[in-house]
C-alpha positions in Angstrom: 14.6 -2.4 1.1 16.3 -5.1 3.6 19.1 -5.0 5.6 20.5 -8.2 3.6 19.9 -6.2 0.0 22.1 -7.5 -2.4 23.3 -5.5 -5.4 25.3 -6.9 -8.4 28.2 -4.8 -10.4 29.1 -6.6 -14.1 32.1 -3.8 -15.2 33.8 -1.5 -12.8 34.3 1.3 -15.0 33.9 5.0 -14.4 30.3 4.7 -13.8 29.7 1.5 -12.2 32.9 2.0 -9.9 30.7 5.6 -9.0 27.1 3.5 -8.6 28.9 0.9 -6.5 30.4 3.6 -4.3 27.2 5.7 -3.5 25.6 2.6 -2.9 28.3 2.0 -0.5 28.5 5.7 0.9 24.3 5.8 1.3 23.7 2.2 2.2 26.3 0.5 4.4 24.7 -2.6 4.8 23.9 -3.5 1.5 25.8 -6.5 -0.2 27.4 -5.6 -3.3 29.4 -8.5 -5.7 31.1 -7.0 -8.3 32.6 -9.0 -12.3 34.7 -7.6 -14.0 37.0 -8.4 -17.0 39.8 -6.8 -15.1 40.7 -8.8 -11.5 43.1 -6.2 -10.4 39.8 -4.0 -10.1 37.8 -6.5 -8.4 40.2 -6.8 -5.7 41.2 -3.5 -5.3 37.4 -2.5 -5.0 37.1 -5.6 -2.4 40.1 -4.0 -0.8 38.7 -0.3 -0.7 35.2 -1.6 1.2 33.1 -1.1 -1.9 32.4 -5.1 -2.9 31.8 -7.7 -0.2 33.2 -9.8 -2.5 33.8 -10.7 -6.6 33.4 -13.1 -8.6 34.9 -14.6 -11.7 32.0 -16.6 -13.2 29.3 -14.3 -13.7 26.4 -17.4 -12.7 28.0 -17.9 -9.7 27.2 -14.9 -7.3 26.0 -12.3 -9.8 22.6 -14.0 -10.4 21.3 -14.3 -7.1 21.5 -10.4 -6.7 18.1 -8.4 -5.8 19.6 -5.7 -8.6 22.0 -6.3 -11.4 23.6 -3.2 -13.3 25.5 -3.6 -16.0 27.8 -1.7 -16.1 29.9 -2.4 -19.3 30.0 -1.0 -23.1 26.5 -1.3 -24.6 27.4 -4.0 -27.1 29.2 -6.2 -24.3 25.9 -5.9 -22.0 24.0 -7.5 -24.9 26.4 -10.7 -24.6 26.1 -10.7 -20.9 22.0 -10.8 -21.4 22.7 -14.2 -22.5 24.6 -15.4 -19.6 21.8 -13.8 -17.7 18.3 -14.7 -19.1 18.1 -17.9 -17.5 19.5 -17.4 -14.2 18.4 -14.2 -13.0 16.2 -14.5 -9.8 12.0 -14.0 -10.2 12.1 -10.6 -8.5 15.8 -9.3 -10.1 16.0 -6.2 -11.9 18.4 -5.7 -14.4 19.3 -1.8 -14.9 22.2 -0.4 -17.2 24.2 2.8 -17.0 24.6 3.2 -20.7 24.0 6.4 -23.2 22.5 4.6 -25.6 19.5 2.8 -25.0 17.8 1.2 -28.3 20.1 -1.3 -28.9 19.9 -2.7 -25.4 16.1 -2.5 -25.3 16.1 -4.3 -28.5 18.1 -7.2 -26.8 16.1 -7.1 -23.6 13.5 -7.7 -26.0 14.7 -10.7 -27.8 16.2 -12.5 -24.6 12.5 -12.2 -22.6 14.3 -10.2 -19.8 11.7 -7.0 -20.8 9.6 -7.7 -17.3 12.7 -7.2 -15.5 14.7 -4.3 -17.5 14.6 -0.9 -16.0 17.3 1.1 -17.9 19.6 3.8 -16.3 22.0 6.7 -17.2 23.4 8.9 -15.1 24.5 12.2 -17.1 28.1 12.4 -15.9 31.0 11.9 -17.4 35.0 12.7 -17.3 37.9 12.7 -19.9 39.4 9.7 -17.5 37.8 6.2 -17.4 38.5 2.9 -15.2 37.6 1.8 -11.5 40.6 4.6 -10.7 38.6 7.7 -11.9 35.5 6.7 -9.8 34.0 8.4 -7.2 31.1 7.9 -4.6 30.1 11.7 -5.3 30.1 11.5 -8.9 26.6 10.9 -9.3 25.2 13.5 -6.8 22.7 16.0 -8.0 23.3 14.9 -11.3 20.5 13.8 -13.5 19.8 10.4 -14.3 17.5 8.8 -17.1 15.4 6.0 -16.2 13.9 3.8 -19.4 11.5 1.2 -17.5 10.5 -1.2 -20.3 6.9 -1.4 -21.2 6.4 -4.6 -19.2 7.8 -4.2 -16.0 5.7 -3.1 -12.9 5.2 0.2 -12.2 5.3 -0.3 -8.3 9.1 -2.0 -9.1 9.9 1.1 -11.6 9.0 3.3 -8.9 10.9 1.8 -6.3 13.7 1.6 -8.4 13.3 5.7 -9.0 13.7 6.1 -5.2 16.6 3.9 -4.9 18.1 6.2 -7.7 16.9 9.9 -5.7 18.3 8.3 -2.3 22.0 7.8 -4.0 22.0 12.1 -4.3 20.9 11.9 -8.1 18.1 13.4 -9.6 16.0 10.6 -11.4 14.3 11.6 -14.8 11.9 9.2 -16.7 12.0 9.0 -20.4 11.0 6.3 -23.0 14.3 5.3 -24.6 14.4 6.4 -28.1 13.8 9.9 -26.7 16.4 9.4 -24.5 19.0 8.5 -27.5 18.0 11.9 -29.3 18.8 13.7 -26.4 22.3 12.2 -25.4 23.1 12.3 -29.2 22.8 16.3 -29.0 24.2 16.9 -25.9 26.8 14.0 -25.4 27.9 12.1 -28.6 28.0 15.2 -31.1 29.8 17.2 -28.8 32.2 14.1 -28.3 32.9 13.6 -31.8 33.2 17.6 -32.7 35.9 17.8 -29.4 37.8 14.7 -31.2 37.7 16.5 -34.9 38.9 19.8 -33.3 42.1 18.0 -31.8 42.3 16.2 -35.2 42.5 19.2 -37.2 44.8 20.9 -34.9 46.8 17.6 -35.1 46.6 17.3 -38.9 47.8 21.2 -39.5 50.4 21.3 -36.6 54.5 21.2 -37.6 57.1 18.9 -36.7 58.3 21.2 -33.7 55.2 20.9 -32.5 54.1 24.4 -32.2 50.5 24.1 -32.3 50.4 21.4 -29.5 52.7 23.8 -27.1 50.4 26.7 -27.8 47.0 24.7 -27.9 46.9 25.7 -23.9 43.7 27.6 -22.1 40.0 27.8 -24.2 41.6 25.3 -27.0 42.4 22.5 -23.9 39.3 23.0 -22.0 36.7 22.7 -25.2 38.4 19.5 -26.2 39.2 17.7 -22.8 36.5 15.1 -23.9 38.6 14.2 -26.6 40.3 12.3 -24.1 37.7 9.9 -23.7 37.7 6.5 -23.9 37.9 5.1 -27.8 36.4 1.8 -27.2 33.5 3.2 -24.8 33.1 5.7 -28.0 33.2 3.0 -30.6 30.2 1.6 -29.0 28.2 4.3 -28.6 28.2 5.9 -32.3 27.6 2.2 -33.9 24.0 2.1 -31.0 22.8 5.5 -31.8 23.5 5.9 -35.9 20.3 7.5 -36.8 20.2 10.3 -34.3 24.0 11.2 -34.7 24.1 11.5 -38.0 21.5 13.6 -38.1 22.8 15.7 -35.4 26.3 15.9 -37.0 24.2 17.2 -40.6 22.7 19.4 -38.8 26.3 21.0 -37.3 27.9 21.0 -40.8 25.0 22.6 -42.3 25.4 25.6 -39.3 29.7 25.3 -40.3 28.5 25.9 -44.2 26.2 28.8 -43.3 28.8 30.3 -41.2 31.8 29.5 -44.0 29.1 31.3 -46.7 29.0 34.6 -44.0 32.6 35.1 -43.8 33.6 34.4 -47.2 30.5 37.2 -48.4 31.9 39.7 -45.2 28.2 39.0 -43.3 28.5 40.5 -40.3 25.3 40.9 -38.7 25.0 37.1 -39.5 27.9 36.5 -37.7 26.9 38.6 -34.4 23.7 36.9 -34.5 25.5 33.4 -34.6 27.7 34.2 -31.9 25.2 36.4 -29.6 22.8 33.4 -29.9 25.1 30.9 -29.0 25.7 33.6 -26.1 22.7 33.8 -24.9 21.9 30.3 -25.0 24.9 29.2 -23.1 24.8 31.4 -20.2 21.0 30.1 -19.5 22.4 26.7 -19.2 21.9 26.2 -15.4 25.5 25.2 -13.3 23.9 23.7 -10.0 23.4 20.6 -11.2 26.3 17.8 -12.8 25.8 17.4 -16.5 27.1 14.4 -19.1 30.5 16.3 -19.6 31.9 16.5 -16.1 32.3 19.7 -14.3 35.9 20.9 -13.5 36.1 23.3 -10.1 38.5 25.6 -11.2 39.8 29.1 -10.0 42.5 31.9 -11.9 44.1 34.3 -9.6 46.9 37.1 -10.7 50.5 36.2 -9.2 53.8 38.1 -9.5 56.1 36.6 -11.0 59.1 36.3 -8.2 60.5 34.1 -5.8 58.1 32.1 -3.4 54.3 34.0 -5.0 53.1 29.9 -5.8 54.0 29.2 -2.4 52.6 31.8 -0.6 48.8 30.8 -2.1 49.5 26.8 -1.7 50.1 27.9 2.1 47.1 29.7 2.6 44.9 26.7 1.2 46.6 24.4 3.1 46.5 26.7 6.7 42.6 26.0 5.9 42.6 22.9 4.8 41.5 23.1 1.3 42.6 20.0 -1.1 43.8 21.0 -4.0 44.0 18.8 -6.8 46.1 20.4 -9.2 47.6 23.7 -10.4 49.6 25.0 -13.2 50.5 28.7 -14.5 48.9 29.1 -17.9 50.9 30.6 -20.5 48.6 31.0 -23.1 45.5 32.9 -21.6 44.1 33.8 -25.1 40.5 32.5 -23.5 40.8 33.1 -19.8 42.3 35.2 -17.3 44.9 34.8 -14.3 48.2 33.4 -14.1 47.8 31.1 -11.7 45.0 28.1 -12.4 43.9 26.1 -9.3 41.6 23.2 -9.4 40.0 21.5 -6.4 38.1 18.7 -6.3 34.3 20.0 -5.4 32.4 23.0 -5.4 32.7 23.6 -1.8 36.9 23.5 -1.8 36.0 25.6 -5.2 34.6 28.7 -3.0 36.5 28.2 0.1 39.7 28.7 -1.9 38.2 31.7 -3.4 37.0 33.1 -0.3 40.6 32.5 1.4 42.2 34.2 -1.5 39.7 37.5 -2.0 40.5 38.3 1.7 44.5 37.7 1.4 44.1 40.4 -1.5 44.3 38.5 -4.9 42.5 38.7 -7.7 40.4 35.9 -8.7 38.7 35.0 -11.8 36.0 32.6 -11.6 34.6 30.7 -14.6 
């Protein structure tokens, strides 16, 4: 690619604030224009080096771009596909970032943009959204879809693919309804079972609030994606109906099997169940970023008395590990250690834990 590549951002969201910063990170010289509904964004990514420049008029600027990601909630992207069908340079490619991909490719479709549509997903994800939460390392070594339409060259889906692998991702092609039963399994079901767990805690807690003050450790961590954006979420389940609902029949008929077992005292049933699940879940592989974000996270045993936080805060900073956060967990039902650190990356992960082992503490690692 040029020197003088220029790269177009419509939403500055989680993801395309993350895109728009590897970009930035891997290719320096590239011109990047950012729209978004939100100006503050626009000029605080100007501001932090990641645009050149924005715009407020999506045909002036954005359509003149080499490559155009949209960037916004799936149903939103369809409207901008209007604004974009007949302005769009010869040789532009329009990718998205979405996790659902039928409805857009339907749209694509229907606006003649099918010869220029190469549609993206990174698998990552957090429980925070907005420009804010992005990061130019959110999409390393994390895998990312890539839906070319049927119509578009193979030498320009190809090239895109590169692009993709030379941001620090790991490109994987798939047709896009295969795509949608994937995500619905591994992203949206787990979404809206994380949301229905809070909800029934919420539903059965009291008015002092006992349940919330107690709903610490394994409880927080299983449901942190509860916290996800509603109207990002709103979106998705109304593009992908067919393959969440039958994903979410296929998890109440496991939750009425299981109800049947414990009601008629089945226990073998119910070590199978849970020693599957087991064995399942520790051969999911950890060295790469999945849809539901990692968290870096360490539990070490403190005392409890005057100046023991302090003492490990000064031994990460003395070797200039960043932490991001900490907290003493008083419900440890699901995990061990008083103390729970969180860093930002893997590496400040097992530096911290390194430091630690050596000053004597215990550490539990998850």
């Amino acid at each position: 690619m040029m020197r003088d590549f220029s790269i177009g951002f419509i939403g500055l969201g989680l993801i395309g604030g993350s895109v728009a910063k590897s970009i930035r990170r891997i290719f320096p010289d590239y011109r990047i224009i950012g729209y978004d509904s939100n100006t503050d964004t626009l000029k605080q990514a100007v501001a932090d080096g990641t645009l050149n420049s924005y715009t407020t008029d999506i045909q002036k600027g954005i359509t003149d771009c080499s490559y155009i990601f949209l960037c916004a909630p799936v149903h939103y992207n369809i409207e901008y596909l209007e604004i974009l069908k007949n302005n769009i340079r010869p040789d532009c490619i329009l990718s998205d970032v979405g996790s659902v991909k039928s409805d857009i490719y339907e749209a694509v479709q229907k606006a003649g943009l099918a010869s220029h549509f190469i549609g993206g997903h990174p698998m990552v994800g957090s429980e925070r959204s907005g420009y804010d939460a992005s990061s130019d390392r959110l999409i390393e070594n994390a895998y990312y879809f890539i839906t070319p339409s049927d119509t578009v060259s193979a030498e320009r889906t190809e090239e895109f693919i590169t692009f993709i692998g030379d941001l620090g991702a790991i490109p994987i092609r798939y047709s896009p309804e295969e795509h949608d039963r994937i995500a619905s399994y591994i992203s949206h079901v787990p979404h809206i079972i994380a949301a229905s767990l809070v909800n029934l805690v919420r539903h059965a807690d009291s008015d002092d609030g006992i349940l919330k003050a107690l709903a610490a450790g394994g409880f927080k961590d299983i449901t942190r994606i509860a916290s996800s954006n509603p109207v990002v979420w709103e979106h998705i389940l109304l593009s992908n109906p067919d393959n969440i609902t039958a994903g979410l029949e296929e998890y109440i008929a496991l939750l009425q099997q299981m109800i049947y077992d414990i009601k008629h005292a089945n226990g073998n049933k119910i070590n199978r169940f849970f020693d599957a699940s087991r064995t399942y879940r520790d051969s999911i592989p950890d060295n790469t970023s999945g849809v539901i974000r990692m968290h870096h996270e360490l539990f070490v045993d403190i005392p409890d008395e005057p100046g023991a936080l302090a003492k490990v805060t000064a031994l990460l900073a003395d070797t200039m590990v960043n932490l991001k956060n900490f907290g003493v967990s008083h419900n440890r039902e699901d995990e061990e250690g008083v103390l729970r650190l969180s860093f930002y990356d893997a590496n400040a992960r097992v530096t911290a834990e390194r430091v630690l082992q050596r000053a004597g503490y215990k550490i539990y690692n998850r």
